[in-house]
C-alpha positions in Angstrom: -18.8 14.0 5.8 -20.3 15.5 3.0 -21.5 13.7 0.0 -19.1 13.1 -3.1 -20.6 14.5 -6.2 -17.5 12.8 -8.4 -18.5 9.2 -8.0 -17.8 7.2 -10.8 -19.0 4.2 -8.8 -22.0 5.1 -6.6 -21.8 4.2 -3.0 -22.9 0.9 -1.5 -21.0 -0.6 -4.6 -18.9 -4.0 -3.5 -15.2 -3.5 -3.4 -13.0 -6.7 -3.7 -10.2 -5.9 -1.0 -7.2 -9.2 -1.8 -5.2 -9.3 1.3 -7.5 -7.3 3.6 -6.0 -9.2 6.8 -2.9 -7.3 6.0 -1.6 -3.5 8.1 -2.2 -2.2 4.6 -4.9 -4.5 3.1 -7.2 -3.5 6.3 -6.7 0.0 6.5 -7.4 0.4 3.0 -10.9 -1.7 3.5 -11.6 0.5 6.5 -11.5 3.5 4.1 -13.8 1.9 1.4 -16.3 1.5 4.5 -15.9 5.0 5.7 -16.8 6.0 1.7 -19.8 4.2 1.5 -18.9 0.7 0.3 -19.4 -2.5 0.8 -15.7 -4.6 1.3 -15.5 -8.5 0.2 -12.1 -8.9 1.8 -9.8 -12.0 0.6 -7.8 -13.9 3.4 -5.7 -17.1 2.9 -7.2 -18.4 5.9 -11.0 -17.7 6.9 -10.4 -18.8 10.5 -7.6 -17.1 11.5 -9.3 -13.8 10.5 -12.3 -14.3 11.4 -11.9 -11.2 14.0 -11.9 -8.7 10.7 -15.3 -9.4 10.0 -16.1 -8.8 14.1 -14.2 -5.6 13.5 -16.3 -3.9 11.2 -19.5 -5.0 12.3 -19.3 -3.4 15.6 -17.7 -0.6 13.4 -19.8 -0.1 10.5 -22.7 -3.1 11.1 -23.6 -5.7 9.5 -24.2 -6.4 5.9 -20.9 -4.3 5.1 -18.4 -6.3 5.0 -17.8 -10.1 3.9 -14.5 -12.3 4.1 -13.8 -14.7 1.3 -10.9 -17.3 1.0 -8.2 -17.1 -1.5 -5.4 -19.3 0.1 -2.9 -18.5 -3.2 -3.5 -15.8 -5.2 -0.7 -17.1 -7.6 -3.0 -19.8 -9.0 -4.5 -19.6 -12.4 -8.1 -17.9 -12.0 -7.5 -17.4 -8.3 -9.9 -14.6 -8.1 -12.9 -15.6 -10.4 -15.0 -16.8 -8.3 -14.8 -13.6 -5.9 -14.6 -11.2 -8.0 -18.7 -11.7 -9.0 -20.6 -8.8 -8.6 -18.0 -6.8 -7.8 -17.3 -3.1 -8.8 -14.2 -2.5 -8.0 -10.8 -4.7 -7.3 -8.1 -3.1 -5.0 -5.0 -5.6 -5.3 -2.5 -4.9 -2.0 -1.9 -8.8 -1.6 1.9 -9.3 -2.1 4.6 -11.5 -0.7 6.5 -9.3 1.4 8.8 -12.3 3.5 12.3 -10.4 1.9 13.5 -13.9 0.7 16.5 -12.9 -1.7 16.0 -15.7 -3.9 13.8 -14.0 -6.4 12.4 -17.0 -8.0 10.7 -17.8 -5.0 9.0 -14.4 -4.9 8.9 -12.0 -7.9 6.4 -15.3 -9.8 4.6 -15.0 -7.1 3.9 -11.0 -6.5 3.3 -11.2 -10.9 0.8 -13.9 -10.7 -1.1 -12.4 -7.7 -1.5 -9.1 -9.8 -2.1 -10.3 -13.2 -4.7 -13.0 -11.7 -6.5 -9.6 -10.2 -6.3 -8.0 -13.2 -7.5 -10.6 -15.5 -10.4 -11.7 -12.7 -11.5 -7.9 -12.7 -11.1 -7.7 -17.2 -13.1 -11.1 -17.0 -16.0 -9.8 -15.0 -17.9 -7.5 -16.8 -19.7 -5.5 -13.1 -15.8 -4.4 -12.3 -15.2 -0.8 -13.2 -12.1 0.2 -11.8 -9.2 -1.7 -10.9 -6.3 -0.4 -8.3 -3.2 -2.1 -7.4 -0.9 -1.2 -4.3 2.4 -0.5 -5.5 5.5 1.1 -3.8 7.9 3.8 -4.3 10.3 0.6 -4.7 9.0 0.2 -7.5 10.0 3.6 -9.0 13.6 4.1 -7.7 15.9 3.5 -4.6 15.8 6.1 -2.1 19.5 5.9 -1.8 19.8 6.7 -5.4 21.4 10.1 -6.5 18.5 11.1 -8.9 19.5 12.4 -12.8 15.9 14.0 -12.9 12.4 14.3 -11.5 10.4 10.9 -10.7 7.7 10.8 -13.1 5.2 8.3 -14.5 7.7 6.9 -16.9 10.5 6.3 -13.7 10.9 2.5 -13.0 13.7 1.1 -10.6 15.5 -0.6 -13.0 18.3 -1.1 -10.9 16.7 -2.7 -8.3 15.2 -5.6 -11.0 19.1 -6.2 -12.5 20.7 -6.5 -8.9 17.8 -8.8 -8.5 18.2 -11.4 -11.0 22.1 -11.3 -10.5 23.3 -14.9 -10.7 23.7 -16.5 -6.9 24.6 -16.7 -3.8 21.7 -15.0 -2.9 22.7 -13.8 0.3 20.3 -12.4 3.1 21.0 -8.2 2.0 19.9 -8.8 -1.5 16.0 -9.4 0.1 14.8 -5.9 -0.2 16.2 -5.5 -3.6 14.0 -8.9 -4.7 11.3 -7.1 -3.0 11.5 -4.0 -5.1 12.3 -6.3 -8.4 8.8 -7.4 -7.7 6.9 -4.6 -6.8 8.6 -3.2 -10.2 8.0 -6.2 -12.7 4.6 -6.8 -11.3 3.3 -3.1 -12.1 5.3 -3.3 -15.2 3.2 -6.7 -16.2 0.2 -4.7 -15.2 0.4 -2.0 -17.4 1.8 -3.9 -20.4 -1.7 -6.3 -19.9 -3.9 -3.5 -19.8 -2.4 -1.8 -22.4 -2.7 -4.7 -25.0 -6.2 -5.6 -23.8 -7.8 -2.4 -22.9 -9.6 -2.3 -26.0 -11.4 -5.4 -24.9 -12.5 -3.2 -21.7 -12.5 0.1 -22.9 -14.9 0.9 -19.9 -12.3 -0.2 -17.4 -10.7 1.7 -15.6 -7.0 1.3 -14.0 -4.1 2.9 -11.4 -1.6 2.3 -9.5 -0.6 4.1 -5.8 2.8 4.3 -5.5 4.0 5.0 -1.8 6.8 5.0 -0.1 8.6 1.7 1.5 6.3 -0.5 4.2 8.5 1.3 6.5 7.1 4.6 6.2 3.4 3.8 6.4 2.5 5.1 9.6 0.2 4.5 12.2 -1.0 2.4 14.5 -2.3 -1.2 13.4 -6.2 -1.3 12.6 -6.7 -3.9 15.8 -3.6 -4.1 17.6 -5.4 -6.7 19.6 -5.8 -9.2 16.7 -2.8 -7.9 14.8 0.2 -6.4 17.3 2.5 -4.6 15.8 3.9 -6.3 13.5 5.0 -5.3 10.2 5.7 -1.4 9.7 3.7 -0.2 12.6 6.2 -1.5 14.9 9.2 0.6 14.0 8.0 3.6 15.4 7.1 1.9 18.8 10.3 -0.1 19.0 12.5 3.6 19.0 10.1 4.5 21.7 11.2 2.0 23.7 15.0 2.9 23.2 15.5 0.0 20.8 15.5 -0.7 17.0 15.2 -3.3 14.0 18.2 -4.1 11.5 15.8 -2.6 9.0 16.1 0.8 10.8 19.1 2.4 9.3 19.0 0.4 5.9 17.5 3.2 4.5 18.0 6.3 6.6 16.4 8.6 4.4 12.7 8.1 2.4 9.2 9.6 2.0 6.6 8.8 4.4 2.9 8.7 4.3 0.1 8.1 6.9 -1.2 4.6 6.3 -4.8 6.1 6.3 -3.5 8.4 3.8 -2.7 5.5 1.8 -6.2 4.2 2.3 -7.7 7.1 1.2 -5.7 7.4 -2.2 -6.9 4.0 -3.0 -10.6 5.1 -2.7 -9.6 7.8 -4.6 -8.1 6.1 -7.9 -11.0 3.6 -7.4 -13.6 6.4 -7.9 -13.0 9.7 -8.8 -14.1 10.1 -12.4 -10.8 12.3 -13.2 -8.0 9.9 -11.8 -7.8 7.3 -15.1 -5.0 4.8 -15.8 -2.2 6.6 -14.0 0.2 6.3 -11.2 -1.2 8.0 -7.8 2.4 8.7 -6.0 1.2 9.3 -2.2 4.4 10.7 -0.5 3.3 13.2 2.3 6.3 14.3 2.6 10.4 13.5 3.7 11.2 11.8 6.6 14.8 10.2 8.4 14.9 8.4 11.8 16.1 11.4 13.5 13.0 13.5 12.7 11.2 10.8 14.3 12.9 10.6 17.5 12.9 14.3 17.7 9.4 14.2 17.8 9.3 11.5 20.2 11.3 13.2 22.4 9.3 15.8 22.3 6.5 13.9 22.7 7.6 11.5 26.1 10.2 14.2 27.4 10.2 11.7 30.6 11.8 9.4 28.3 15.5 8.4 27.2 15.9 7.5 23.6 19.1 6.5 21.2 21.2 9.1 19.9 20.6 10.1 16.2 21.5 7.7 13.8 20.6 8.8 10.4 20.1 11.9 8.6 19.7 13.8 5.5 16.2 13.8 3.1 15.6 11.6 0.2 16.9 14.2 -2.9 14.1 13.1 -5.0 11.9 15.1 -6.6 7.9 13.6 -7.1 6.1 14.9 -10.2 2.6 14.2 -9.2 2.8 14.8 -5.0 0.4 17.8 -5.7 -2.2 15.9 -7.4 -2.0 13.3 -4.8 -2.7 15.4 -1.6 -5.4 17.4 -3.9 -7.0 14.0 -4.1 -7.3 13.9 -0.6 -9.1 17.6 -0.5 -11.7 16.1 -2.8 -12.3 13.3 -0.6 -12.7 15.7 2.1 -9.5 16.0 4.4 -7.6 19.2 4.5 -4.6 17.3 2.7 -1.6 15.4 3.7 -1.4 14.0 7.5 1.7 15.6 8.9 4.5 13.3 10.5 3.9 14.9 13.7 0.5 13.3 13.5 1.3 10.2 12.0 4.1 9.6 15.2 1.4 10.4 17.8 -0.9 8.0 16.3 1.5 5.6 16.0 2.1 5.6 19.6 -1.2 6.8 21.5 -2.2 3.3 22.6 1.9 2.6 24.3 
């Protein structure tokens, strides 16, 4: 790889990673790594995830990367003590357990991200600060648009339907989930914009990408983590089966989940990318693309019959200077869905 000459944060910097355990949290520390950087990953439980540290020390040896413990990000100060030294805070922790009851979520998911934000404004070695948002946090998918999605697009629906009085009944989880993802960034940007003359050398972003189910590829360590979360879709339609999740939304953006990781490393920085949102979708995707590749793929194979179709209408203001990101970083631009299936499914 050859060397960056747009640092804004010189290599062998520390990176504070919250939720690195996590499909997402991981592969976004594994990217830092690949950079240049040094990760201090936060975990609830030190124990338990003890393999991540075993991970990249036989992948990128020792002195790298550290694990710290953070068993609630929603308390007051949780991140001051490990945020010391540090150059640069990627948020990703969230609370992603689809309960519909949004007051026993959407506090959470806004105290976890101001607490980063106010831990990195507090400590004056941070730099840059880069929170993992979602394309839920922008609109619904099954939305008929009015107009292009832009910075200024929030999912407004999703945080009314949300906070409807109860019964809170099981389908109304994923649009708590979005409410959350939505308010939190909202919080985010509101903070920094009332404080950023406190930290005018601070820098923050936002990645927006599309819905946890179309972050492809494989798990980091499918020994220590299976596939669980989104990487398992993909290998459950291989095996002629599927989740309820499957066809609740039948049409959506995808990206490669080292795509993601590489757009975070990207806001975190690249001199050019300041205070924005970074909206990583590769490209459109339904369920039947994917099994048409996977057909392809394991012709021995039976699989379902079709069972969605039709691309998300949406048009993303912003796509371009997304996968150009990834050309500066070095990769030729966005991984294809072809590529993201495969690698989704090599090790089955």
């Amino acid at each position: 790889m050859s060397e960056l000459t747009d640092r804004a944060v010189p290599r062998d910097s520390i990176v504070l990673v919250t939720g690195a355990n996590g499909f997402l949290g991981s592969h976004i520390s594994d990217q830092f790594l690949h950079y240049g950087y040094r990760v201090r990953g936060t975990v609830r439980n030190l124990e338990k995830n003890a393999w991540l540290k075993r991970h990249f020390e036989e992948k990128y040896g020792a002195g790298r990367f550290e694990l710290v413990e953070v068993a609630d990000m929603a308390t007051e100060k949780a991140f001051h003590a490990v945020v010391k030294g540090v150059s640069i805070v990627a948020h990703t922790a969230s609370v992603v357990s689809l309960d519909p009851n949004p007051n026993n979520t959407i506090p959470v998911v806004i105290s976890g991200s101001l607490n980063a934000l106010k831990a990195a404004y507090d400590e004056p070695s941070v730099q840059r600060f880069i929170c993992t948002s979602s394309s839920a946090s922008v609109y619904n998918p099954l939305d008929e648009p009015d107009d292009k999605v832009t910075q200024d697009t929030w999912n407004e629906v999703a945080i009314r339907e949300a906070w409807k009085e109860p019964p809170y009944e099981p389908e109304r989880g994923m649009m708590a989930y979005a409410a959350g993802k939505a308010q939190a960034e909202k919080e985010i940007w509101q903070f920094h914009k009332e404080r950023r003359h406190e930290r005018a050398d601070l820098v923050v972003n936002t990645s927006e990408q599309p819905l946890d189910q179309r972050r492809l590829s494989r798990p980091l360590d499918p020994v220590n983590q299976g596939y669980t979360s989104t990487s398992a879709f993909i290998p459950l339609l291989c095996k002629g089966a599927t989740m309820p999740m499957h066809p609740f939304f039948p049409r959506q953006y995808f990206i490669h989940v080292q795509d993601t990781g590489r757009l975070h490393v990207a806001a975190a920085i690249l001199s050019t990318v300041k205070d924005e949102r970074i909206f990583a979708f590769a490209g459109r995707f339904s369920w039947d693309r994917v099994l048409s590749i996977l057909r392809e793929a394991r012709s021995t194979r039976s699989f379902l019959n079709d069972f969605s179709g039709g691309d998300d209408p949406h048009e993303i203001q912003g796509r371009e200077k997304a996968e150009n990101l990834l050309r500066v970083l070095g990769r030729p631009g966005w991984t294809s869905l072809e590529e993201s299936v495969a690698d989704n499914i090599r090790d089955l």
